[in-house]
Structures are given as structure tokens and as C-alpha cells.
C-alpha positions as MATLAB code, in Angstrom:
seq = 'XXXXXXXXXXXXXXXXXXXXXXXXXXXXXXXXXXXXXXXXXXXXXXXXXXXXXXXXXXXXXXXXXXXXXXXXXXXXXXXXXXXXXXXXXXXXXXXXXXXXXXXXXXXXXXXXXXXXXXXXXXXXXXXXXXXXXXXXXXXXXXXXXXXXXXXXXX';
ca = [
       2.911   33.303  -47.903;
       4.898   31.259  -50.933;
       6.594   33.630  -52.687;
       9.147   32.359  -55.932;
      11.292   35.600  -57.187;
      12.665   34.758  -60.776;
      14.823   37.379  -62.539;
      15.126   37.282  -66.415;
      13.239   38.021  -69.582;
       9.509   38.628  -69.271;
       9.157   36.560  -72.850;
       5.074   35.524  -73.684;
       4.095   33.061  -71.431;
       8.054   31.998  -70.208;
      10.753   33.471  -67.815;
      14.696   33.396  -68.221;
      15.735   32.854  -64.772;
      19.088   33.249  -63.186;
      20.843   33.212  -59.726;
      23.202   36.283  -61.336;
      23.436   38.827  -63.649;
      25.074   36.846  -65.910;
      23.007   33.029  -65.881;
      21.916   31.876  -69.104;
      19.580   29.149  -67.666;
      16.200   29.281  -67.945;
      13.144   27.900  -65.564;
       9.261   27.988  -66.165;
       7.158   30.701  -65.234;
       6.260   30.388  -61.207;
       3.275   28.592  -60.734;
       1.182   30.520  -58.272;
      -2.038   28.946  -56.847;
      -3.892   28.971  -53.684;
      -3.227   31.604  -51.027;
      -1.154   33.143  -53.550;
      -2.645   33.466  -57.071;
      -1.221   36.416  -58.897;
       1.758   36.232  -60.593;
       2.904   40.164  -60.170;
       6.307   40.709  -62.190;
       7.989   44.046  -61.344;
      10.421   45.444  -63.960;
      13.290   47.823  -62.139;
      13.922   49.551  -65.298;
      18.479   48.908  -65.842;
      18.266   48.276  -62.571;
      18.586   51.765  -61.021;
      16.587   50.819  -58.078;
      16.495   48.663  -55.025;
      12.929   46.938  -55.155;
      11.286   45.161  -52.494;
       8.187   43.264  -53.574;
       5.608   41.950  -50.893;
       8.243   42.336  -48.179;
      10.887   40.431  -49.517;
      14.455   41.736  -49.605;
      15.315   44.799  -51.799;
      17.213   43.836  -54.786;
      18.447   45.291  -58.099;
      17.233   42.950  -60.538;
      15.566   44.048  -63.746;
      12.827   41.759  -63.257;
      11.091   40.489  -59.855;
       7.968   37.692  -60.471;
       6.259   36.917  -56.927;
       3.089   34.836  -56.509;
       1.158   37.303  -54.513;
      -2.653   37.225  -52.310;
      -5.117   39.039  -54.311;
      -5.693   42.833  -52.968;
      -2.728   45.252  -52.091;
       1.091   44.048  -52.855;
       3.394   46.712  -51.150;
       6.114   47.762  -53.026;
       9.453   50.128  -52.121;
      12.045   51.005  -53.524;
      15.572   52.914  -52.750;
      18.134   54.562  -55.857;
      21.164   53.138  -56.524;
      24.430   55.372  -56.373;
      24.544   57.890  -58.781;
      20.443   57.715  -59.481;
      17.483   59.024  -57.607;
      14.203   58.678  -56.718;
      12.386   61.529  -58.957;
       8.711   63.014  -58.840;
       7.446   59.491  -59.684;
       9.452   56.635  -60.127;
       6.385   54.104  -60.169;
       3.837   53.112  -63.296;
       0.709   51.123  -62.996;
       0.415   51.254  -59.619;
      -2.423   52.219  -57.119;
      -0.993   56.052  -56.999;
      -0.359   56.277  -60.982;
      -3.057   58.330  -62.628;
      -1.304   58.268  -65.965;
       1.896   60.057  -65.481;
       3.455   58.100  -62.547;
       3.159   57.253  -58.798;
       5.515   59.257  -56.356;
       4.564   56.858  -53.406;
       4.988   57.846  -49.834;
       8.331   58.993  -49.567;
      10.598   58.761  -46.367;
      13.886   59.566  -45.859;
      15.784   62.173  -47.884;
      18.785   62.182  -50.653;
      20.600   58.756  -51.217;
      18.443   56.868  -48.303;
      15.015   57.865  -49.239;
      12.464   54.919  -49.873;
       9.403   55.812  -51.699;
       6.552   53.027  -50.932;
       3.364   52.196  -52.908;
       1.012   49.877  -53.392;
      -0.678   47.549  -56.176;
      -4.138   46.093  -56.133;
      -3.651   42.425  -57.954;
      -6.323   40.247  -59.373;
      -6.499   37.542  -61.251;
      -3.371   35.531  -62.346;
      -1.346   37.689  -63.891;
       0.196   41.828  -62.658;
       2.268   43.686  -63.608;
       4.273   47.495  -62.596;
       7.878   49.172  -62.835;
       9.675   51.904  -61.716;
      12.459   53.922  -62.706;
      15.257   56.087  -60.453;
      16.892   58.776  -62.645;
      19.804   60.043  -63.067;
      20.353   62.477  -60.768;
      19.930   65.190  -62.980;
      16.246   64.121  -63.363;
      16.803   62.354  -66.799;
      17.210   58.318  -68.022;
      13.418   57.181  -67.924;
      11.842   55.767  -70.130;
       7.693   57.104  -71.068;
       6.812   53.960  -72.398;
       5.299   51.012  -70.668;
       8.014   48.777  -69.816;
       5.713   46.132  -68.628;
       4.248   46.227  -72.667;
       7.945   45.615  -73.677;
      11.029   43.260  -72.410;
      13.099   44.499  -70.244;
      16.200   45.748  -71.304;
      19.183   44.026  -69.862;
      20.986   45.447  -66.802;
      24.369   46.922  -67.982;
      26.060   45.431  -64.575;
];
């Protein structure tokens, strides 16, 4: 499977795309076609997370846009240091039913994963998650895949 991971500013129809935190450049949005349609972009709200998309290595970027098959993307996810998972750490995926998706979860404290799935269609997906503080607060309610992300403070 072709898979293109871009991180950077989900801005209309463009991507800001880095190889770093701190990159300025910019590249198109990933052209996905044939075996792998769907443009799915993940947003790891401040980057509080470790996200794996499709099977792909878990990173900490804000943003993650893969050209994904049509039908069921797995997703996982790990918190950083000084975060956790919480109840549901996922939005608009298969398990959200309006307040959040607590995926499978394996694992306990710093080394629990919480997995989940997305059905994609189309050309164009899109979910995020969030890992708390550790007291339980930090998230956002709001859609984050409605908004840009906000920019990683590392």
C-alpha cells in the first residue's frame, strides 16, 4: 500500500509539510489514487500522543495525512510523558457516538495503547485524538478536524 505522511497545517485544499517541528517548507496535498484513494488526515491534538495511522510508525506529529484503501484504517495511539490516555481520547471514529471513542485498550498506565478504527470513503477523512493531562484535563470539545491544528509547543 502507498502511503505519503505529511505533517503541517490542514489549510483548505493545501498542506504545510515539514521533516521537523520546526520546517517552514511547504509541499502539495498527497495525491492519493488507485489502491489507495482516501486522503485520511489525523490531527494528534499538541501532540500529546503517539499515533500510528494504517500501520505506519507511531509518531507525535500534530498532523498525519495517509492515502488510505477505502473501508477500515486502524488507528493507535500511546500518551506521551506526563499525559494519558483518558475515557476517550478518539473523535470521529468508528467507536465515537458523539462524545468520543475509548478504543480497545491494552496495556496499563504509561504503556497502554488504545486502538480503533475508521471506515474511509471517498477522497477525503478525517479524525483526532487527544491524551490528557494526567489529571484528566487539556482536551479540547470542539472538532479539531473543523479547525487548524494548533501548533505543537515542542
Amino acid at each position: 500500500m502507498h502511503r505519503v505522511t505529511l505533517i503541517g497545517l490542514v489549510l483548505g485544499l493545501g498542506l504545510g509539510a515539514g521533516c521537523g517541528g520546526s520546517s517552514k517548507s511547504s509541499a502539495p496535498a498527497p495525491s492519493c489514487s488507485g489502491s489507495t484513494p482516501v486522503a485520511l488526515t489525523v490531527q494528534n491534538y499538541l501532540s500529546w500522543c503517539a499515533v500510528s495511522v494504517a500501520g505506519d510508525a507511531a509518531t507525535t506529529n500534530a498532523t498525519q495525512t495517509v492515502c488510505v484503501a477505502d473501508g477500515a484504517v486502524p488507528l493507535t495511539a500511546t500518551a506521551e510523558s506526563g499525559f494519558e490516555l483518558g475515557p476517550a481520547p478518539w473523535h470521529l471514529t468508528d467507536g465515537d457516538h458523539g462524545s468520543g471513542d475509548p478504543g480497545s485498550v491494552t496495556g496499563s498506565g504509561q504503556s497502554a495503547v488504545s486502538a480503533t478504527t475508521i471506515t474511509v470513503s471517498g477522497s477525503t477523512a478525517c479524525a483526532w485524538v487527544c491524551c490528557p493531562f494526567t489529571n484528566g484535563t487539556g482536551c479540547p470539545t470542539s472538532n479539531q478536524c473543523a479547525v487548524a491544528p494548533t501548533p505543537s509547543p515542542y
